[in-house]
KEBA-181822 format. One record per residue (C-alpha): x, y, z. Coordinates in steps of 0.02 Angstrom, whole numbers, padded with zeros to 5 digits, always signed. Example, Ala and Ser with C-alpha at 12.3 -4.5 7.8 and 13.67 -1.06 7.14 Angstrom:
residues 2
+00615-00225+00390+00684-00053+00357
***
This chain:
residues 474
-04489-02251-03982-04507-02073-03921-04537-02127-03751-04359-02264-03752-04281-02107-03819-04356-02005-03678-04309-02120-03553-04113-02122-03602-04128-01936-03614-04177-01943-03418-04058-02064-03387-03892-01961-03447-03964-01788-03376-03965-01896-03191-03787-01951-03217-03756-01795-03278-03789-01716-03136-03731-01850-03018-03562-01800-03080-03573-01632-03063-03609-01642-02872-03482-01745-02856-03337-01671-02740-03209-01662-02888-03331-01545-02990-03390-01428-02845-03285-01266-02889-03262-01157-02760-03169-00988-02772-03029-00971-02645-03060-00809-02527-02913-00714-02440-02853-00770-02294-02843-00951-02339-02694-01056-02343-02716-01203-02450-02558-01321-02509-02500-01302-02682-02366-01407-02809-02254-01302-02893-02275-01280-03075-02139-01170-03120-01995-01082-03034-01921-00904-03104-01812-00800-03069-01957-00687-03008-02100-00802-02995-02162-00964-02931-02345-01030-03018-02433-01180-02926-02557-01292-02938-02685-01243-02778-02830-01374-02853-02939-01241-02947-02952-01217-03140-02840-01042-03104-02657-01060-03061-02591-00964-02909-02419-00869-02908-02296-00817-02806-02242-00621-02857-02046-00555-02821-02110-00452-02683-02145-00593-02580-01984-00713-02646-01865-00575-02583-01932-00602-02402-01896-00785-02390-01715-00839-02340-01599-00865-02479-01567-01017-02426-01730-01063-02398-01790-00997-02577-01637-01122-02665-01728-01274-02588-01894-01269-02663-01916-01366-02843-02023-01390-02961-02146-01548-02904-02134-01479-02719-02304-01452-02621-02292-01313-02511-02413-01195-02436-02451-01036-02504-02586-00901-02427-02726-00833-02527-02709-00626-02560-02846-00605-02710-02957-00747-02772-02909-00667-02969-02810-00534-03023-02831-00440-03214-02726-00554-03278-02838-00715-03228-02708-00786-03099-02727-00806-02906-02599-00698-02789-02529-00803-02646-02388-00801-02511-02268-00928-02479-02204-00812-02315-02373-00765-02243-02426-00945-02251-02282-00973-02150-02332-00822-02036-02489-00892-02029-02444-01050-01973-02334-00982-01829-02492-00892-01768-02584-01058-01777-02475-01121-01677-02441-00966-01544-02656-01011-01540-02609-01193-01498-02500-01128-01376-02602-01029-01322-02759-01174-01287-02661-01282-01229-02548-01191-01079-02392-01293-01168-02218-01245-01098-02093-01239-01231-01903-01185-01260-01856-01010-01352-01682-00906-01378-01693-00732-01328-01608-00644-01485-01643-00471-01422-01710-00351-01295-01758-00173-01253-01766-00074-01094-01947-00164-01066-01912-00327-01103-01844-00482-01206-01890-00514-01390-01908-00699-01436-01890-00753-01612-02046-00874-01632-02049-00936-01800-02059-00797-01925-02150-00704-01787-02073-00601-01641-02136-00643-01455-02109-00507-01316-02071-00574-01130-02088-00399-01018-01985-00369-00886-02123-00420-00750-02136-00583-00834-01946-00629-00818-01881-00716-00668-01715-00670-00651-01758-00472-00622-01851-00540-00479-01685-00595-00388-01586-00483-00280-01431-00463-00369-01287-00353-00392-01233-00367-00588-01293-00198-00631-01462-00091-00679-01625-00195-00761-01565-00158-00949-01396-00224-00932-01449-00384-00830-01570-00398-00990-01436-00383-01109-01341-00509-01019-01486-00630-01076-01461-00615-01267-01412-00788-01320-01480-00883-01179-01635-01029-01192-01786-00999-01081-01914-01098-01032-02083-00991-01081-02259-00993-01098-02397-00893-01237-02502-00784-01126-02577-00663-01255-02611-00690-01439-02686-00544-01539-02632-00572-01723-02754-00419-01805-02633-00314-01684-02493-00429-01700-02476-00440-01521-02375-00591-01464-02349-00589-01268-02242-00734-01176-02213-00770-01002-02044-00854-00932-02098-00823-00756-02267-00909-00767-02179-01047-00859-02036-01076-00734-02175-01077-00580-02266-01233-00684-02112-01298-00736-02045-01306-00560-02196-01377-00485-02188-01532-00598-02015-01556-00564-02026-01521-00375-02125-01671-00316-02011-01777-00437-01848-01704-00363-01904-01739-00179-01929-01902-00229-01767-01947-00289-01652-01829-00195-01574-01941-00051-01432-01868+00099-01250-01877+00026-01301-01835-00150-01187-01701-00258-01275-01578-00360-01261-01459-00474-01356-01295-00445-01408-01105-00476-01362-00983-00341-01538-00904-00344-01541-00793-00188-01429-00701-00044-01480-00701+00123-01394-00639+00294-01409-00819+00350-01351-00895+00198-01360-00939+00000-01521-01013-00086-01477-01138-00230-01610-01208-00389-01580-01384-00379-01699-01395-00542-01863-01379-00480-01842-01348-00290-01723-01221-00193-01589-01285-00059-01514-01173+00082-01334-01188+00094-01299-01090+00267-01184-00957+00289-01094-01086+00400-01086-01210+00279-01010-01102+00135-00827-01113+00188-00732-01188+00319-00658-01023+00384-00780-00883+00448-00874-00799+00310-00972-00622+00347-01081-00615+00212-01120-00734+00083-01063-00615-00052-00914-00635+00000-00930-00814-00074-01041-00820-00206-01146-00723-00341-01350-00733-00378-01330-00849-00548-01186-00932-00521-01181-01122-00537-01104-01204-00390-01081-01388-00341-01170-01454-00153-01195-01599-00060-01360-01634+00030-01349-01637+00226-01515-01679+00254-01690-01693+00164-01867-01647+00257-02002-01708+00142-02140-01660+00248-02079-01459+00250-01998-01487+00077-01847-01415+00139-01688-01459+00090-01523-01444+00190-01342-01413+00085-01176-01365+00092-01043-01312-00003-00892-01332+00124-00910-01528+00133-00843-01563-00041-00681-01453+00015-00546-01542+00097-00574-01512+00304-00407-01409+00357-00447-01476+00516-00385-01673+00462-00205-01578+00451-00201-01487+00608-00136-01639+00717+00000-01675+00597+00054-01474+00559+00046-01400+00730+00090-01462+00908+00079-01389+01083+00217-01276+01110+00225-01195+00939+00245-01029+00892+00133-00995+00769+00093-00819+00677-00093-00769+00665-00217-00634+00646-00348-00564+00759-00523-00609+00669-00638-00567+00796-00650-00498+00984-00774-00579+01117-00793-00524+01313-00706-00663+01378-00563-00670+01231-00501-00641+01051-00512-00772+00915-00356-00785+00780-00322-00867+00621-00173-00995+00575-00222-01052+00437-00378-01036+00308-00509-01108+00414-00426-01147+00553-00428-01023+00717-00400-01033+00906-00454-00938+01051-00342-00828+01161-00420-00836+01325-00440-00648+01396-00330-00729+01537-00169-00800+01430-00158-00595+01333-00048-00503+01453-00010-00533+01653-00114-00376+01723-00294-00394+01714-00379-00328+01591-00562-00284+01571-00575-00316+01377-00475-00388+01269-00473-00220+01139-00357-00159+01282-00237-00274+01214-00253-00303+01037-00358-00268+00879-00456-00346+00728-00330-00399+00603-00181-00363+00712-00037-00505+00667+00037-00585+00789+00147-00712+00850+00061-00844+00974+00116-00994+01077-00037-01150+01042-00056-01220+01216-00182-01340+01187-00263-01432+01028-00425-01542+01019-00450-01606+00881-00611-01672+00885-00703-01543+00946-00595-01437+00825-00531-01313+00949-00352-01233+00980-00304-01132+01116-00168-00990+01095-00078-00858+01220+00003-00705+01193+00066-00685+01368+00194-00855+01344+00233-00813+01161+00399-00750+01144+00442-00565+01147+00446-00477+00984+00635-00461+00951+00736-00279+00987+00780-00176+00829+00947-00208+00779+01054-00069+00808+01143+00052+00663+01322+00003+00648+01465+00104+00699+01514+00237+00550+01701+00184+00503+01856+00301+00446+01787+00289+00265+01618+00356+00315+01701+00481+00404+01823+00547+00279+01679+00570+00172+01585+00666+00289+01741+00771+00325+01763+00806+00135+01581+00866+00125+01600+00958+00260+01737+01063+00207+01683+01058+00041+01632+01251-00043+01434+01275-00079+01387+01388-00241+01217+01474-00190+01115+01560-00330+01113+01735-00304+00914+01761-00270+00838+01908-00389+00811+02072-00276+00672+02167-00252+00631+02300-00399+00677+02469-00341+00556+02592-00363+00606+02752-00519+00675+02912-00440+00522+02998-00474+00395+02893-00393+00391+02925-00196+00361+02784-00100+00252+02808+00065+00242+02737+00243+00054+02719+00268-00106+02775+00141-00146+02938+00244+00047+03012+00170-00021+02946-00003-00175+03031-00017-00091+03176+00056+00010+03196-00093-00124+03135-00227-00229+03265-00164-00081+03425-00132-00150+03424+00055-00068+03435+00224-00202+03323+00300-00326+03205+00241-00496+03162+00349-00476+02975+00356-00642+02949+00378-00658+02965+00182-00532+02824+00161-00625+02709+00269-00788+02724+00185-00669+02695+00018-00601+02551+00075-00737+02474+00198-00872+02355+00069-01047+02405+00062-01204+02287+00120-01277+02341-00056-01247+02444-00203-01404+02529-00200-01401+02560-00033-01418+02758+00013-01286+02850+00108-01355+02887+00272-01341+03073+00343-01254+03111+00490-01120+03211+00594-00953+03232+00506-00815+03095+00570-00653+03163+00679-00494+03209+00594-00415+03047+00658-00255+03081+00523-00128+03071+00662-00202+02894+00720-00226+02796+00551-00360+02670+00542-00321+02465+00535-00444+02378+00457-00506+02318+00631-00548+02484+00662-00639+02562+00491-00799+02649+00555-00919+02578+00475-01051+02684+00499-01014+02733+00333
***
């Protein structure tokens, strides 16, 4: 009997046990730092408790509620799971401290990691910046591009200094990549610049591919060159040249266009093996040359302006994008050894066309046949009303203002002819030594300087000194 009772004994202390190391029994205290999901219990006005799968409930304290977004706060009810990080295991009163907003932090820097690992290229808003950089909102983080890493400060560009062409990029979507992740120094570092070289080198080999001569596209002016405009297809760069911008002559591309500008182009020509790519902007214009055999014939008199001055002519303009060449020969009858002897960059005139082709999209002009500028007209004859006017004015009396006169001196203050019959008087003298008056009047090289000893100067009262002829020994 003792031994049956023995055995059952054995028996229920295995399946005892058996049960205990089951997973369901196997309590383990949650440490800080975790983020485990929880199912909320109870929602106050100044607390959340949930259910986190451990015999102690965990709660949510006001501190951390008044971070979340109202909005976001509204939405949570009772029976939701949600995840909550663990700040103590137990505090005095027996209940375990947890963050609904640094779980979410948490999370974000799980995923910057990700990011990270990964070398994914994803899409973020620039909210703000600063005078290095852009700040990225990245969940409940904030990433930082710096200035090196953004592409557009690496384009020539004349909208103004690096911090306002950064604060023209609030509000816009980037492409970007995570390049640095450091959450104990919460240190999150992006990179448009490496993401737009990756992102264009996938796209690059696809756009080759499917571009084809005669397509329209839409594009980002990208780059200003002497020679012409570079334009972002969306993945591979175009050259529109300075030719092809307009159909009249352009001087400089800026003339035209701006460094991010969008701007419609059709492909001349594709070279797959260079991967360069041929546009132009002037083809999807209407060509002002289809008019000229219709608007102008030879014999007109058409006015122009001088555009440009070559050895053997100068070129004029008719119309936008349409000019012809006066030969050096068809400007005047002498000869002439240049044509600046004759006329001048953006000088108007009026020309005779004496021949048009069409094809080859050329006009000739001459100044020499062109009629003479017409003879100013002359004044017309004054009639007998203009002149009885201009008798009545003439004999008309003329009121002058008397002009005030010149103060007169009192009675008792004597007025002199030169300065020697001043100091004469001031002093009660007969004569004066002008020499004294010269060094009076003549300025000094310093006022420290010492007077220098000497012969005494001539009595030179009956010539008076000019200021041309002070001695300036003194």
């Amino acid at each position: 009997m003792k031994d049956f009772i023995g055995e059952q004994q054995d028996k229920e202390n295995s399946l005892m046990w058996e049960y205990l190391n089951q997973e369901e029994f196997d309590y383990q205290r949650p440490e800080r730092g975790e983020i485990r999901p929880g199912i909320v219990l109870t929602k106050g006005k100044d607390e959340i408790t949930l259910d986190i799968g451990v015999k102690l409930d965990a709660v949510v304290q006001s501190q951390d509620l008044a971070k979340l977004d109202p909005e976001e706060l509204a939405n949570i009810r009772v029976g939701d799971e949600i995840p909550v990080y663990i700040l103590t295991s137990e505090d005095v009163d027996g209940r375990i401290v947890s963050s609904i907003n640094m779980a979410k932090s948490q999370e974000d820097w799980n995923e910057a990691e990700r990011l990270l690992e990964s070398g994914e290229i994803f899409d973020g808003v620039v909210e703000h910046h600063n005078k290095g950089g852009l700040i990225i909102e990245f969940g409940r983080l904030r990433g930082f591009i710096p200035a090196s890493q953004v592409t557009a400060l690496m384009q020539r560009t004349d909208s103004g200094s690096r911090v306002e062409r950064l604060e023209q990029m609030v509000g816009e979507t980037l492409h970007m990549k995570v390049i640095e992740v450091d959450q104990r120094r919460r240190r999150l570092i992006l990179s448009e610049r490496a993401a737009m070289r990756e992102w264009r080198a996938e796209n690059k080999a696809r756009l080759m591919e499917e571009l084809q001569e005669g397509d329209v596209r839409s594009g980002v002016v990208t780059n200003l060159m002497n020679f012409g405009v570079f334009v972002d297809l969306g993945g591979a760069d175009g050259l529109v040249h300075v030719s092809e911008l307009a159909w009249h002559r352009v001087r400089h591309p800026k003339d035209i266009v701006a460094v991010g500008e969008e701007v419609e182009v059709y492909v001349i020509s594709i070279d797959r093996d260079e991967e360069r790519i041929a546009l132009s902007m002037k083809r999807l214009q209407p060509d002002p040359w289809s008019q000229v055999a219709q608007n102008y014939s030879v014999g007109d008199v058409v006015e122009s302006e001088v555009t440009n001055l070559t050895d053997f002519g100068a070129f004029a303009r008719i119309a936008p994008g349409i000019e012809g060449l006066i030969h050096i020969s068809e400007l005047v009858d002498e000869k002439i050894e240049h044509p600046r002897e004759v006329v001048h960059r953006g000088q108007r005139l009026a020309l005779r066309i004496i021949s048009i082709d069409t094809e080859r999209q050329r006009i000739g002009l001459s100044l020499k046949r062109a009629p003479a500028p017409a003879p100013p007209e002359p004044l017309p004859a004054p009639d007998d009303a203009m002149l009885d006017d201009a008798a009545e004015l003439a004999e008309a009396p003329v009121a002058f203002e008397d002009a005030p006169s010149a103060p007169t001196p009192p009675p008792d203050e004597p007025t002199f002819g030169t300065i020697e019959e001043a100091l004469q008087v001031a002093l009660g003298g007969d004569s004066v030594d002008t020499s004294d008056s010269s060094e009076a009047t003549a300025p000094s090289s310093s006022a420290d300087a010492p007077l220098n000893d000497g012969p005494a100067a001539p009595d030179d009262s009956a010539t008076p000194l000019t200021s041309d002829e002070t001695d300036t020994s003194a």
